[in-house]
C-alpha positions as CSV (number, residue, x, y, z in Angstrom):
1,X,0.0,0.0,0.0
2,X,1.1,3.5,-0.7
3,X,-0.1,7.1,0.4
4,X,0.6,10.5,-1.4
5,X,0.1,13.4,0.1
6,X,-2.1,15.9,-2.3
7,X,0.0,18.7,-1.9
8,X,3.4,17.1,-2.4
9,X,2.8,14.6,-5.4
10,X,4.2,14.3,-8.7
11,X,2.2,12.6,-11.4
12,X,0.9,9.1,-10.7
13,X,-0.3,7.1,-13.0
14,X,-2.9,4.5,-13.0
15,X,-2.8,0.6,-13.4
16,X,-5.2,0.9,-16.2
17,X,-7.5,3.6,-17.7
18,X,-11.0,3.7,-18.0
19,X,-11.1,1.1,-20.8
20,X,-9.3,-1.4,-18.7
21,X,-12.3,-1.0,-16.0
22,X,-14.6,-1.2,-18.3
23,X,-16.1,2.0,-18.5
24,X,-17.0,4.2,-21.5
25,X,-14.1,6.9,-21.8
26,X,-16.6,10.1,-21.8
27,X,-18.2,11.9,-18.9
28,X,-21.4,10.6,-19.5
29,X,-20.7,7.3,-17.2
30,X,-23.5,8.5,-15.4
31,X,-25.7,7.2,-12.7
32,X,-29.0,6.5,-14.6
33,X,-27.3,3.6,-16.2
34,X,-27.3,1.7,-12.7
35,X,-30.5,3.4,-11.3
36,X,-32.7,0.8,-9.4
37,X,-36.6,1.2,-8.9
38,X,-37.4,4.2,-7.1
39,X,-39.9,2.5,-5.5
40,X,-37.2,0.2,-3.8
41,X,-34.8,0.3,-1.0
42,X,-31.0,0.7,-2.7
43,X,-29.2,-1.6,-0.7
44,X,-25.3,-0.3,0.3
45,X,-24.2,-2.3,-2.5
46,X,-26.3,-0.2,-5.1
47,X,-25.6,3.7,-4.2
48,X,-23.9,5.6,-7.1
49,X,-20.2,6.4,-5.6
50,X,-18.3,9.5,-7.4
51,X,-15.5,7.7,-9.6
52,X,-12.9,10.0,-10.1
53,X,-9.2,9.7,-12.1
54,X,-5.3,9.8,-10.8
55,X,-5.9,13.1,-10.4
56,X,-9.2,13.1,-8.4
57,X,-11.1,15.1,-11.4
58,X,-14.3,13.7,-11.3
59,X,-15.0,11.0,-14.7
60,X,-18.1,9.7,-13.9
61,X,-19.9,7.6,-11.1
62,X,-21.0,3.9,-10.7
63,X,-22.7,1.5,-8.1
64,X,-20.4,0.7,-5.1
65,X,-20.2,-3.3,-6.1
66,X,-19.0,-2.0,-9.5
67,X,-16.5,-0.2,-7.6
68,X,-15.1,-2.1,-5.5
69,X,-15.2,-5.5,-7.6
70,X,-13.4,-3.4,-10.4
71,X,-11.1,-1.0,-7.9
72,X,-11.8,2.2,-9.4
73,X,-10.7,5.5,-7.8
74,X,-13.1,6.8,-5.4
75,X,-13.4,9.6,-3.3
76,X,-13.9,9.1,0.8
77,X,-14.4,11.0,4.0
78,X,-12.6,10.5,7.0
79,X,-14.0,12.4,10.3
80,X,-12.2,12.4,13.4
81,X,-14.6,13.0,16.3
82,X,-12.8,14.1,19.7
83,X,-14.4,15.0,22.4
84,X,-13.5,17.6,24.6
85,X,-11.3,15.5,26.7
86,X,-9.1,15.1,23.7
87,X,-9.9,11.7,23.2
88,X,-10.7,10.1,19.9
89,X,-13.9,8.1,18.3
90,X,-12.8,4.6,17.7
91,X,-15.7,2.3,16.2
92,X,-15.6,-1.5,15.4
93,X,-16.7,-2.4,12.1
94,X,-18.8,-4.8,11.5
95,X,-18.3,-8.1,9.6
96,X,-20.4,-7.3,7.3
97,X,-18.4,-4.3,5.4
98,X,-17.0,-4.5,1.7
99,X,-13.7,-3.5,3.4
100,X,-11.5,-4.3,6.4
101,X,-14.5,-5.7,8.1
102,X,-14.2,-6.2,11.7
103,X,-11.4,-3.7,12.1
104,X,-11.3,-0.9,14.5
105,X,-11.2,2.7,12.8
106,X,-10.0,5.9,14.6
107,X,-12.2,7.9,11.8
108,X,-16.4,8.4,10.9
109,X,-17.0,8.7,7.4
110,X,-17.1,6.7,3.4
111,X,-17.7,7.1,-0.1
112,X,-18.4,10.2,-1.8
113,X,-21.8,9.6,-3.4
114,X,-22.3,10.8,-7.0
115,X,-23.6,14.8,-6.7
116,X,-22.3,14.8,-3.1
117,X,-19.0,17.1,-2.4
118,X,-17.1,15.9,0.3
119,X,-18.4,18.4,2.9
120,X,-21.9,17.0,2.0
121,X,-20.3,13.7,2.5
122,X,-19.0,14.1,5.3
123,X,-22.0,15.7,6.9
124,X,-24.3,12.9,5.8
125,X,-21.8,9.9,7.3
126,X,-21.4,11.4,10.9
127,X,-25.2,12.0,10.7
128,X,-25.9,8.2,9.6
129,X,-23.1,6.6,11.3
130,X,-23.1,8.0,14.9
131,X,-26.3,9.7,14.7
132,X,-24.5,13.4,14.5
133,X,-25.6,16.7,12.9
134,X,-25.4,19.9,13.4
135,X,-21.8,20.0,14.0
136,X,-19.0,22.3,12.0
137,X,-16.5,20.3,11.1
138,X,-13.3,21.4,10.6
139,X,-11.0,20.4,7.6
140,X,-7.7,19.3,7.3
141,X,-6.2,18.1,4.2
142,X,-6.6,15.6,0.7
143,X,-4.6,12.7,0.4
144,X,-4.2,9.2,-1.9
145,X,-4.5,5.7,-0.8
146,X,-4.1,2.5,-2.6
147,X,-4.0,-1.2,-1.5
148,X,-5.0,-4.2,-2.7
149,X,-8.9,-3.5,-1.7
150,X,-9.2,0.3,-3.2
151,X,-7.8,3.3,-4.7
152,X,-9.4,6.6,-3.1
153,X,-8.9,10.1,-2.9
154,X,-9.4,10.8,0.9
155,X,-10.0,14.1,2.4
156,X,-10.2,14.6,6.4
157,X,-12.7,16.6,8.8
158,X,-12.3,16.7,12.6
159,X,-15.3,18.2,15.2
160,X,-15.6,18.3,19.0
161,X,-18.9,16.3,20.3
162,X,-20.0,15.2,23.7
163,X,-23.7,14.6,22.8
164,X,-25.4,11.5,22.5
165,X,-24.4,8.7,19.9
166,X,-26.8,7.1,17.7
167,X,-24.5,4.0,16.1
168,X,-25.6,2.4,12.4
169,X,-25.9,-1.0,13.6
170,X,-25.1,-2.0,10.0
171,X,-22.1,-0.7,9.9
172,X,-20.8,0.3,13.6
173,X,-20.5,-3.0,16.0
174,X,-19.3,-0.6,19.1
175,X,-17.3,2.5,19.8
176,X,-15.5,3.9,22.7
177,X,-13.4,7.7,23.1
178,X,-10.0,6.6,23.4
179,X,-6.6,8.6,23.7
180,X,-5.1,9.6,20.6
181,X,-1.6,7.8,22.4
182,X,-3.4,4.7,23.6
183,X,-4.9,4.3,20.1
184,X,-1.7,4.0,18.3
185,X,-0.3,2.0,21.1
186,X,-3.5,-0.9,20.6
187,X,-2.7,-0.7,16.8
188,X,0.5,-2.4,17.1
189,X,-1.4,-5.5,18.3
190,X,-5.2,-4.7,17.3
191,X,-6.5,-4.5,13.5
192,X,-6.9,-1.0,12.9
193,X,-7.9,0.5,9.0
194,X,-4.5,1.2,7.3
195,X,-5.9,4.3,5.2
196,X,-7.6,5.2,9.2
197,X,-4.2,5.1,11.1
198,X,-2.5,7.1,8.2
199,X,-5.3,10.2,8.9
200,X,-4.5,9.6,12.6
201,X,-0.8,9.5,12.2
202,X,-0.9,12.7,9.7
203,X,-3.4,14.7,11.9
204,X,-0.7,14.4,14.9
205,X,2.3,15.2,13.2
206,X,3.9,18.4,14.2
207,X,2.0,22.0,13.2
208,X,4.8,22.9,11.3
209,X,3.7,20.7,8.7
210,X,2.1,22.9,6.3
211,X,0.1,20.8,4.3
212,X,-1.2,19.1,7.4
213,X,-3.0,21.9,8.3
């Protein structure tokens, strides 16, 4: 797995273009192609991510199965929710997610959807994942990630909350405020998201980073 920093970068080019996905070469990928029944329930599997290119321009959008089963580049939110202790929000994914199931994760957030910018994305996921709204959120910086699971374009939010939390059962098995410190300590022995740990890891560095901040 690699990361690149968005403001620090040269030009990195893709495995394959969008004929090797599979995908028409135009802007007019559009959503409508994959649009279920409006009269049904889109499952997780089904909502139209933002596909973007090795330069996170947007290119077109497709269903998140597409997505994932052909790893085309994506754009994600990552939302680091303190409280006013300092700690950190660390929830336990569930088994059933497309990736890193069962992992622990020091940040909120997921996939851009098609029409959403990443402040509305951001917004919606703290809303449906830990039941928050209302909350500015304060952003930090853009960044690339690849493995062998997904290529996304990344950018990372932070807020202070001490409210209730409403969890997505789907999606959030259990949650706890933790330390920043203690976090990275349990991720030497504990499954934590890699792309998660980088945001962590970034977000602490010194303030003299100036693309950190």
């Amino acid at each position: 797995m690699w990361f690149v920093d968005a403001c620090h970068r040269g030009t990195a080019s893709l495995a394959c273009g969008m004929m090797a996905w599979g995908l028409p070469q135009s802007n007019a990928f559009l959503a409508d192609t994959f649009r279920a029944d409006e009269s049904q329930i889109m499952s997780p599997a089904d909502e139209i991510v933002a596909i973007v290119d090795e330069h996170n321009n947007l290119i077109g959008s497709a269903p998140r199965h597409v997505m994932r089963a052909q790893r085309l580049p994506h754009r994600s939110t990552y939302i680091l929710v303190f409280n006013t202790a300092g700690e950190l929000y660390v929830q336990k994914r569930t088994m059933s997610k497309d990736v890193f199931p069962g992992y622990y994760d020091p940040a909120a957030g997921g996939v851009v959807l098609a029409g959403e910018s990443y402040e509305e994305s951001a917004q919606r996921e703290l809303f449906e994942e830990m039941g928050i709204r209302g909350v500015p959120l304060t952003p930090h910086f853009t960044f690339y990630f690849t493995d062998t699971h997904t290529r996304v374009w990344g950018r990372v939010f932070s807020c202070v909350y001490d409210g209730p939390l409403v969890l997505q059962e789907e999606e959030v098995e259990s949650g706890e405020f933790v330390p920043p410190a203690e976090i990275l300590r349990r991720a030497d022995a504990e499954p934590y998201t890699p792309d998660g740990l980088y945001v962590l890891q970034r977000y602490l560095r010194p303030r003299g980073d100036a693309c950190t901040r």
